[in-house]
C-alpha positions as a LaTeX table, in Angstrom:
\begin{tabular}{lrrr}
\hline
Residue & $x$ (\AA) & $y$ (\AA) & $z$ (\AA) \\
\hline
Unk1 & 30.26 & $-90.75$ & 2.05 \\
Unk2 & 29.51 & $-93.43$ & $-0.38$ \\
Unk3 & 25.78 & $-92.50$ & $-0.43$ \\
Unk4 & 26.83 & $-89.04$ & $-1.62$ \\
Unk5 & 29.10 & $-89.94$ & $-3.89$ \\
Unk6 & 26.67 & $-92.32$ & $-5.81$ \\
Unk7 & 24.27 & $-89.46$ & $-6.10$ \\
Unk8 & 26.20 & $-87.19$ & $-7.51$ \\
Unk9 & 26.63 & $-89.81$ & $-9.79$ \\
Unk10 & 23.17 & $-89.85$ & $-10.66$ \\
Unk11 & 22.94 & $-86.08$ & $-10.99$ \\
Unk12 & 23.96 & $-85.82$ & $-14.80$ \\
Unk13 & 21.55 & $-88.92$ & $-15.69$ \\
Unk14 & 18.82 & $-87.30$ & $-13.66$ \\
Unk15 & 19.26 & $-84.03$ & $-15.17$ \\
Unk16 & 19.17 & $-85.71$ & $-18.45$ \\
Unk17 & 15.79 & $-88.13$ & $-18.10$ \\
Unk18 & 14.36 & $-84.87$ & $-16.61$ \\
Unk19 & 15.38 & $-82.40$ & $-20.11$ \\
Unk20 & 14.20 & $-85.69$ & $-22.22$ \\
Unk21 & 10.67 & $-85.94$ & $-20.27$ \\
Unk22 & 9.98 & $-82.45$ & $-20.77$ \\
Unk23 & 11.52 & $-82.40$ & $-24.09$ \\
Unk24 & 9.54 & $-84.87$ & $-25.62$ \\
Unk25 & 6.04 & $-85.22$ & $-23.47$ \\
Unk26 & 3.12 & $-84.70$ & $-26.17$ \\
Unk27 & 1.51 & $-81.53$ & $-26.51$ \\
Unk28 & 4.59 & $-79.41$ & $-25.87$ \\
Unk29 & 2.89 & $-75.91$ & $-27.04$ \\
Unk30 & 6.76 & $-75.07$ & $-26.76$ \\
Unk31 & 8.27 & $-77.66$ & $-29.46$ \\
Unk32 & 7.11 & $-78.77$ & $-32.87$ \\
Unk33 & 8.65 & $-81.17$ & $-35.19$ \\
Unk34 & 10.52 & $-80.13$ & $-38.44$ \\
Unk35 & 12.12 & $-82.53$ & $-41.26$ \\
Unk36 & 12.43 & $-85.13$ & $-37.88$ \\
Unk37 & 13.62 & $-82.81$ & $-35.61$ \\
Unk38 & 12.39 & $-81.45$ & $-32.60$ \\
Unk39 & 13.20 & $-77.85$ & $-32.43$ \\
Unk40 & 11.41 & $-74.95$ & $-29.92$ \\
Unk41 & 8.96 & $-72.34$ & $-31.94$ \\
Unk42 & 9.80 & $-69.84$ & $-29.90$ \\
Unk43 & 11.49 & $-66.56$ & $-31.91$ \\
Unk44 & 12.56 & $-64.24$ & $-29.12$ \\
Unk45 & 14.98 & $-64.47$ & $-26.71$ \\
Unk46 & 12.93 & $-64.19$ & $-23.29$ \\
Unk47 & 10.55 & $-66.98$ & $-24.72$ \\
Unk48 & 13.35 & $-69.23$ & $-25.85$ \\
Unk49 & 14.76 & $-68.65$ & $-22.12$ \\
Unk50 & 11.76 & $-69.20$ & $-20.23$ \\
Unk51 & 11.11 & $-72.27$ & $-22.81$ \\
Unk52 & 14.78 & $-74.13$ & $-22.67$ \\
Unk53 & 16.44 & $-72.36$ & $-19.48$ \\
Unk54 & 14.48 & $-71.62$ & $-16.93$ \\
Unk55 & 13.21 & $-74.91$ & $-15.68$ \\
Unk56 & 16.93 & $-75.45$ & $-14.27$ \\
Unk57 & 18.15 & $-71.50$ & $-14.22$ \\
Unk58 & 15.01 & $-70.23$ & $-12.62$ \\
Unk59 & 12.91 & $-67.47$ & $-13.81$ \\
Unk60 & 14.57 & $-65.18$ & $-11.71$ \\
Unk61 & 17.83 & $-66.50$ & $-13.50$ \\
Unk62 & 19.24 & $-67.65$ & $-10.03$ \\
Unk63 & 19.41 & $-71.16$ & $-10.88$ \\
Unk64 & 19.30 & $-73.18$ & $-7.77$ \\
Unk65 & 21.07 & $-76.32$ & $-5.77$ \\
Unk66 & 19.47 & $-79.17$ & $-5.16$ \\
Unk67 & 18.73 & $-81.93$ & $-7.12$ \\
Unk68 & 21.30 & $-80.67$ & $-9.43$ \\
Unk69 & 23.82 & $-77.51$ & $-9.69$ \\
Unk70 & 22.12 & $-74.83$ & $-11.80$ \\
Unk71 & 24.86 & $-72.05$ & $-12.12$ \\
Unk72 & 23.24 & $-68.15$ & $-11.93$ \\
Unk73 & 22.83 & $-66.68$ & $-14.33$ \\
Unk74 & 22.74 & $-63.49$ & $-12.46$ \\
Unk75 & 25.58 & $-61.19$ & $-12.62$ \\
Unk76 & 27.70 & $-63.26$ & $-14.57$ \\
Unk77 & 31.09 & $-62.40$ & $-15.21$ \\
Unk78 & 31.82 & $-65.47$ & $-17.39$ \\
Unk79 & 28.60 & $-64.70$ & $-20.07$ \\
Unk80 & 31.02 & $-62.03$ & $-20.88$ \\
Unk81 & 32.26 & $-63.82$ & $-23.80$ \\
Unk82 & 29.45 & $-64.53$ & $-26.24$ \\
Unk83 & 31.53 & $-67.51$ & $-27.90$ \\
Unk84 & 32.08 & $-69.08$ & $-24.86$ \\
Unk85 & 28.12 & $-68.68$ & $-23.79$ \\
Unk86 & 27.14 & $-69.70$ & $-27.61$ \\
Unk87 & 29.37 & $-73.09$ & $-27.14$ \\
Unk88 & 27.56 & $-73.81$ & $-23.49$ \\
Unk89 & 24.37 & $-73.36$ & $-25.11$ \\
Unk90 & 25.10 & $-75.35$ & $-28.02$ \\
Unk91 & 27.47 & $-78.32$ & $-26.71$ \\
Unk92 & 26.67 & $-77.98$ & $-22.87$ \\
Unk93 & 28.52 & $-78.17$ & $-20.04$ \\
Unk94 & 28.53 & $-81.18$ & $-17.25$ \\
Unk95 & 25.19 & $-81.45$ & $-16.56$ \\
Unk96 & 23.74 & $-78.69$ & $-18.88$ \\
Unk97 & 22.48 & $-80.81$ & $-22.19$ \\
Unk98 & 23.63 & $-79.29$ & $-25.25$ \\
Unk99 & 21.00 & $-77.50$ & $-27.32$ \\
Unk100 & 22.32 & $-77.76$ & $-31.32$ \\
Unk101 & 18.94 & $-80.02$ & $-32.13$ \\
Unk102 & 16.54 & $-77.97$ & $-30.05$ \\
Unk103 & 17.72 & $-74.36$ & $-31.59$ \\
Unk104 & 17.93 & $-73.24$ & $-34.78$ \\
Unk105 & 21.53 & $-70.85$ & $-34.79$ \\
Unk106 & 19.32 & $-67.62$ & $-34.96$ \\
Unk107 & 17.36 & $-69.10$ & $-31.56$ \\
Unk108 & 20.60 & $-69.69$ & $-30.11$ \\
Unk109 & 22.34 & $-65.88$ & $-30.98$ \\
Unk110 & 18.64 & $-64.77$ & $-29.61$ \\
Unk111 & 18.57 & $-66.93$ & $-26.10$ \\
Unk112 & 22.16 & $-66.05$ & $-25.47$ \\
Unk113 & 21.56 & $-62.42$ & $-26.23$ \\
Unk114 & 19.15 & $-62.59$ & $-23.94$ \\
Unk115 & 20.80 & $-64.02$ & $-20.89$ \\
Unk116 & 23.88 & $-61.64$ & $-21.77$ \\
Unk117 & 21.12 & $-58.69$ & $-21.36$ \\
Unk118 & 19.00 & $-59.24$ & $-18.43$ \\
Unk119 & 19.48 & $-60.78$ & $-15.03$ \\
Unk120 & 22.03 & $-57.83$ & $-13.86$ \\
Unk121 & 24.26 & $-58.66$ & $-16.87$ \\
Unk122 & 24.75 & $-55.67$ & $-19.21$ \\
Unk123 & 27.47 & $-57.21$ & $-22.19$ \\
Unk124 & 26.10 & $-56.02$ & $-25.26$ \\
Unk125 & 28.86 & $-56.80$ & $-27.48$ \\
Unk126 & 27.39 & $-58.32$ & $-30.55$ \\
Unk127 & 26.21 & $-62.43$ & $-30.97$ \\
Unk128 & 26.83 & $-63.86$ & $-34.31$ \\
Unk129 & 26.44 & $-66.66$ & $-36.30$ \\
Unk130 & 30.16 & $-66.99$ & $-36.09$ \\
Unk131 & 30.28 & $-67.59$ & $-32.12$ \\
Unk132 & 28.22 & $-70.46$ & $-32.83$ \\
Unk133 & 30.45 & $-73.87$ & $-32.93$ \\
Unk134 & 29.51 & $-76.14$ & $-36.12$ \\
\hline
\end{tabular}
């Protein structure tokens, strides 16, 4: 019991060194660096997804269990909100690392559009710049 309680533990730092690695490994035809910042080139949606999401939600949008939890993405009930999904993306959530210096807020309306469009999810209400937490 103590053995699995110390790694889930270790989950959120793992999940973490993991996002950094990627994040920040040289080369990155995904990333470029503006005024200091890292922040993904990617415009559209899908390629913002399969750049920032899908390494933990799969490309199916499945996510997996593991190493980590990765929740699906599939069917979602709770992307239903886009200001909830736009704060997730943004802030994070447990082991999810927030996004606000990787996106730009038009990347983030874009991803989240995205993931609230595909994968068996069909909520089409609008994303704005107002669902976006400052």
């Amino acid at each position: 019991m103590q053995i699995r309680n110390f790694k889930l533990k270790l989950l959120p730092l793992l999940s973490a060194s993991l996002f950094a690695t990627a994040l920040f490994a040289d080369g990155d035809p995904q990333l470029s660096t503006t005024a200091g910042s890292r922040l993904f080139d990617a415009t559209a949606g899908e390629e913002l997804y399969k750049a920032s999401c899908q390494a933990c939600h799969m490309p199916d949008g499945k996510g997996d269990n593991g190493a980590g939890f990765y929740p699906s993405l599939v069917n979602n009930v709770r992307l239903m909100s886009a200001k909830t999904t736009t704060e997730i993306v943004t802030n994070g959530l447990r082991g999810m690392p927030p996004f606000r210096e990787y996106l730009t807020d038009e990347q983030i309306i874009e991803v989240v559009k995205y993931i609230r469009t595909n994968f068996g999810n069909n909520f089409k209400s609008p994303v704005t710049v107002a669902d976006i937490p400052k």
